[in-house]
N, C-alpha and C positions, 0 to 999 in steps of 0.2 A: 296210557291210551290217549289219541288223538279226539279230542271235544272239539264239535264245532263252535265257532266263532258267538260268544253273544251266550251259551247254553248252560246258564245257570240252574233251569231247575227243569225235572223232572216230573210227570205228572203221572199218577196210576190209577185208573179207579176200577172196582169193582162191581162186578155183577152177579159173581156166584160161582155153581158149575162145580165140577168133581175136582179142581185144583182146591176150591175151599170145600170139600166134602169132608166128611166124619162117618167113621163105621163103628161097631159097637165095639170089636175086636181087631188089631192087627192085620191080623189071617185076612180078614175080608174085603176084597177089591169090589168087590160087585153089589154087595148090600148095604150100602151106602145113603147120606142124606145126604145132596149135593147143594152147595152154597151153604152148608151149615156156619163155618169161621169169615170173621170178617176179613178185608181184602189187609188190615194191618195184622192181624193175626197170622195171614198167609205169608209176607213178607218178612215176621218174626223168626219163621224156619228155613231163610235163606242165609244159607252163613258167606261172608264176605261183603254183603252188601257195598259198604262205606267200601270197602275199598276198588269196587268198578265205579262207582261213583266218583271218591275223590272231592270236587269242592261240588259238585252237584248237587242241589238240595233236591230232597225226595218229597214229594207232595203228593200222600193217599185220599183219595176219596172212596164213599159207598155209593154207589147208585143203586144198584140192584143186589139181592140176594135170592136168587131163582133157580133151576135147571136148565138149565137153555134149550132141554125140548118144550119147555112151556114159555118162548120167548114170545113176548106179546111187543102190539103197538103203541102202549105206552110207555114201555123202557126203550125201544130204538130211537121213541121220540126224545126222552129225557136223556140218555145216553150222547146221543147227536149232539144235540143243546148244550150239554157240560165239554165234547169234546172243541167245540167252537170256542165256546166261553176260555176254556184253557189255554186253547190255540193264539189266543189273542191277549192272552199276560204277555206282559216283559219279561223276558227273560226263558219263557218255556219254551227247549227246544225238542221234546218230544212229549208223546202221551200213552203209555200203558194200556191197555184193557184185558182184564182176570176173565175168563167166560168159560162155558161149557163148551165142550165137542161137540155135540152132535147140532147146532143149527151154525159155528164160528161161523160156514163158509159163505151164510145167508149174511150172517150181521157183519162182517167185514166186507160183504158185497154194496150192501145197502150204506154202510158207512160211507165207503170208495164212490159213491153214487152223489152223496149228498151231503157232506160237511164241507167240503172244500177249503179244507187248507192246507199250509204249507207246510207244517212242519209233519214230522212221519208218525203216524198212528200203529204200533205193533201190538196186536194180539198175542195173549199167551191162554195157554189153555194145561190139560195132564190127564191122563188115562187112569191114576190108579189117586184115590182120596190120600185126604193130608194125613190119615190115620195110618195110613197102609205100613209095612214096614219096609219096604224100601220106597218112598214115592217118586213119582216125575216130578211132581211141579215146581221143586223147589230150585233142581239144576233147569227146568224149561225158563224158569224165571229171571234164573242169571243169566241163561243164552239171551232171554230178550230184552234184560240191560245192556247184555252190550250191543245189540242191534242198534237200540234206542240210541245209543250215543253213538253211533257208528258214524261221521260225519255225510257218508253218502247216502244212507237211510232215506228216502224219501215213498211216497201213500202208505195205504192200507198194507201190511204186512201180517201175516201169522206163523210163529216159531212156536216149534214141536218138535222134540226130539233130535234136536239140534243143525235142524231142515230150517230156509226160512223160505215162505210160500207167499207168492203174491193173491190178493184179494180175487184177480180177476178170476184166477187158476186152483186156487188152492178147492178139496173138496175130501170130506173125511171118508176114507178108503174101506178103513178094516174097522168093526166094531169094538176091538179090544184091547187089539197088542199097543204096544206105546209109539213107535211110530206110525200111526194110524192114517195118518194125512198126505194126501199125494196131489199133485201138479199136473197127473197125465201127462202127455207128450212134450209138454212146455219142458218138463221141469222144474225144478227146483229154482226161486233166485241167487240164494245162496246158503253155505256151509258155514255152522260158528266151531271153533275147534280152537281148544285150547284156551278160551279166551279174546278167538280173531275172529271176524267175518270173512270168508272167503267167497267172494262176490262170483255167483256160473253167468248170472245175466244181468245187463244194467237196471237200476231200482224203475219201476212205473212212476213215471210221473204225473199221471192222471190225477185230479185233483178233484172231479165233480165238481155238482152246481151246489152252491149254498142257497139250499131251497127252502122256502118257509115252514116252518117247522114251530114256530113258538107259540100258536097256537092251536087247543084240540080241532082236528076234524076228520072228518069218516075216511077211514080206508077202504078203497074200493076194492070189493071180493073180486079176488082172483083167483083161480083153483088151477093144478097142476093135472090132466090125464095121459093118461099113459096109454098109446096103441100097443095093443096086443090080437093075440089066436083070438075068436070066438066074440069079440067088442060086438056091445049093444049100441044103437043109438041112442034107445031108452037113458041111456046114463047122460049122454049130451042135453038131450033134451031134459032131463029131471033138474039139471044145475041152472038152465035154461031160463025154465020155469020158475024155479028158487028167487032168482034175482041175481045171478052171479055178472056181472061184468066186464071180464076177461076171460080167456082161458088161454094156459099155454100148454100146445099136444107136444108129447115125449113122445116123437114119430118115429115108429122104427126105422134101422136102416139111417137110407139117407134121406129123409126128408118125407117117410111113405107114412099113408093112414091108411088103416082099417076100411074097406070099399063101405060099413055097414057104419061111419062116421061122417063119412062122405056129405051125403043130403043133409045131416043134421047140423052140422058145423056151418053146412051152407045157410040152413034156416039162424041157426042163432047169431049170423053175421048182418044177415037183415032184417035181424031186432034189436040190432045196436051194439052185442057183444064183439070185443077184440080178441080176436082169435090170431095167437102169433106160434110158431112151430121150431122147435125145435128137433132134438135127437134124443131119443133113450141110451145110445151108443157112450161107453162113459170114456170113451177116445176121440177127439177129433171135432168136426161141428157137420152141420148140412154145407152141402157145394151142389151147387144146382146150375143149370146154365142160364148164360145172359137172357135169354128169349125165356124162359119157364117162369111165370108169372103167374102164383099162385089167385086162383078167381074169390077163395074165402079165406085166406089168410096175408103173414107175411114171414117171411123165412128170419130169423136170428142165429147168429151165430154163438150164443151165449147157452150155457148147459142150464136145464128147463128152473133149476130152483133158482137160479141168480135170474134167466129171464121174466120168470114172474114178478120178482121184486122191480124190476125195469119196469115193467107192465105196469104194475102199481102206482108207483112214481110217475109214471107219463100219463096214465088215467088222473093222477090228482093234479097234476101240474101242468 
């Protein structure tokens, strides 16, 4: 296998999630403790390793041990931190990260936003725990060894089921089956088969901003709503009231809100809340015309849980 130039070591670290999951029994996919084994534990039940590797030194770390629907802002924050810190050895020409399903598509958006480096960050994730009796995680994890050395590999990347999804695109589809993870209309970036990467689109090279991060400070609330049938304003205004800071509308359609959103949305934009809009539609984005200039929001083209994380980010920075 072709190594890029200078790529002696490999970096993995762990956070948890149903690839390191434990269930009491075999049988059991579903009733599970997620992030039970440690990220070298995980990598124990990959056979072959050394040899996708070759002279490439493997270097594990633990950061977190969680579920990743309880992903908080102190692991993105320490997460971020070590993937920098890595990025910037001699000789590391990529970095690993073990996580759960059900929020990847948030933390490798948020990554993709904010470490900014060069070398290619790929997510690995698995549907069924390390206990199961057949599991994913252990072939997910040699597909995204060889992504990792793949020498055109470059951002935020998530491999699953032998899919590899870019950060901007990727969003978990299916709650259960094993390839879970879809791309929408993009696509896929590439196929690992046999061993190869099979490249559909050129890697993203977006790199984000290396933004301050090394020390604590408040994350600014931002909530996700969703128009629908029958919408209260009462809910606008209750988050209003609360303290929320942001919000970003999952607007039906293309771009439309709730007539009974309307006035309220308008009220919490002239008390200081960012109010940005997107689409509940899980194909495609808002397309609006030159002239339609939203009077209490702003339109994005980003699906509503990566736009929040945006929002976030641009409220703190």
């Amino acid at each position: 296998m072709a190594v890029a130039k200078k790529f002696e070591k490999l970096v993995i670290l762990g956070t948890g999630g149903t690839i390191a999951g434990q269930a009491s029994t075999a049988q059991d996919d579903v009733g599970y403790v997620a992030g039970a084994l440690s990220v070298q534990d995980v990598l124990t039940s990959v056979p072959g390793v050394q040899a996708i590797l070759g002279s490439v030194q493997l270097i594990s770390e633990q950061v977190a041990q969680l579920d990743s629907k309880d992903m908080d802002a102190h692991t993105w924050q320490a997460l971020a931190l070590r993937v920098r810190h890595w990025a910037a050895e001699p000789g590391v020409g990529a970095i690993l990260i073990t996580h759960g399903t059900d929020t990847l598509e948030e933390t490798a958006w948020f990554l993709a936003q904010t470490c900014g480096v060069a070398c290619p960050v790929v997510m690995v994730s698995a549907m069924r725990p390390a206990s199961a009796l057949s599991p994913d995680g252990p072939q997910n994890l040699r597909d995204a060894l060889v992504v990792a050395l793949d020498p055109r590999s470059q951002g935020v990347m998530a491999v699953c089921a032998g899919a590899v999804h870019a950060a901007r695109h990727v969003r978990k589809a299916h709650p259960y089956r094993l390839d879970a993870f879809s791309s929408g209309e993009t696509g896929v970036q590439a196929w690992v088969e046999a061993g190869q990467v099979r490249w559909q689109h050129a890697p993203d090279t977006t790199t984000g901003t290396a933004m301050s991060l090394s020390t604590p400070q408040p994350w600014p609330w931002v909530e996700v709503m969703t128009s629908h049938a029958l919408a209260h304003a009462g809910s606008v205004d209750a988050l209003v009231a609360a303290g929320v800071r942001g919000l970003v509308v999952a607007a039906t359609g293309n771009g439309t809100v709730h007539t009974q959103w309307v006035e309220a949305l308008q009220r919490a934009q002239a008390q200081g809340v960012t109010v940005w809009i997107s689409t509940r539609c899980e194909q495609g984005q808002v397309v609006r015309p030159a002239s339609d200039v939203c009077a209490w929001g702003t339109y994005t083209d980003l699906p509503p849980l990566k736009a929040r994380i945006s929002l976030m980010l641009s409220l703190m920075h």
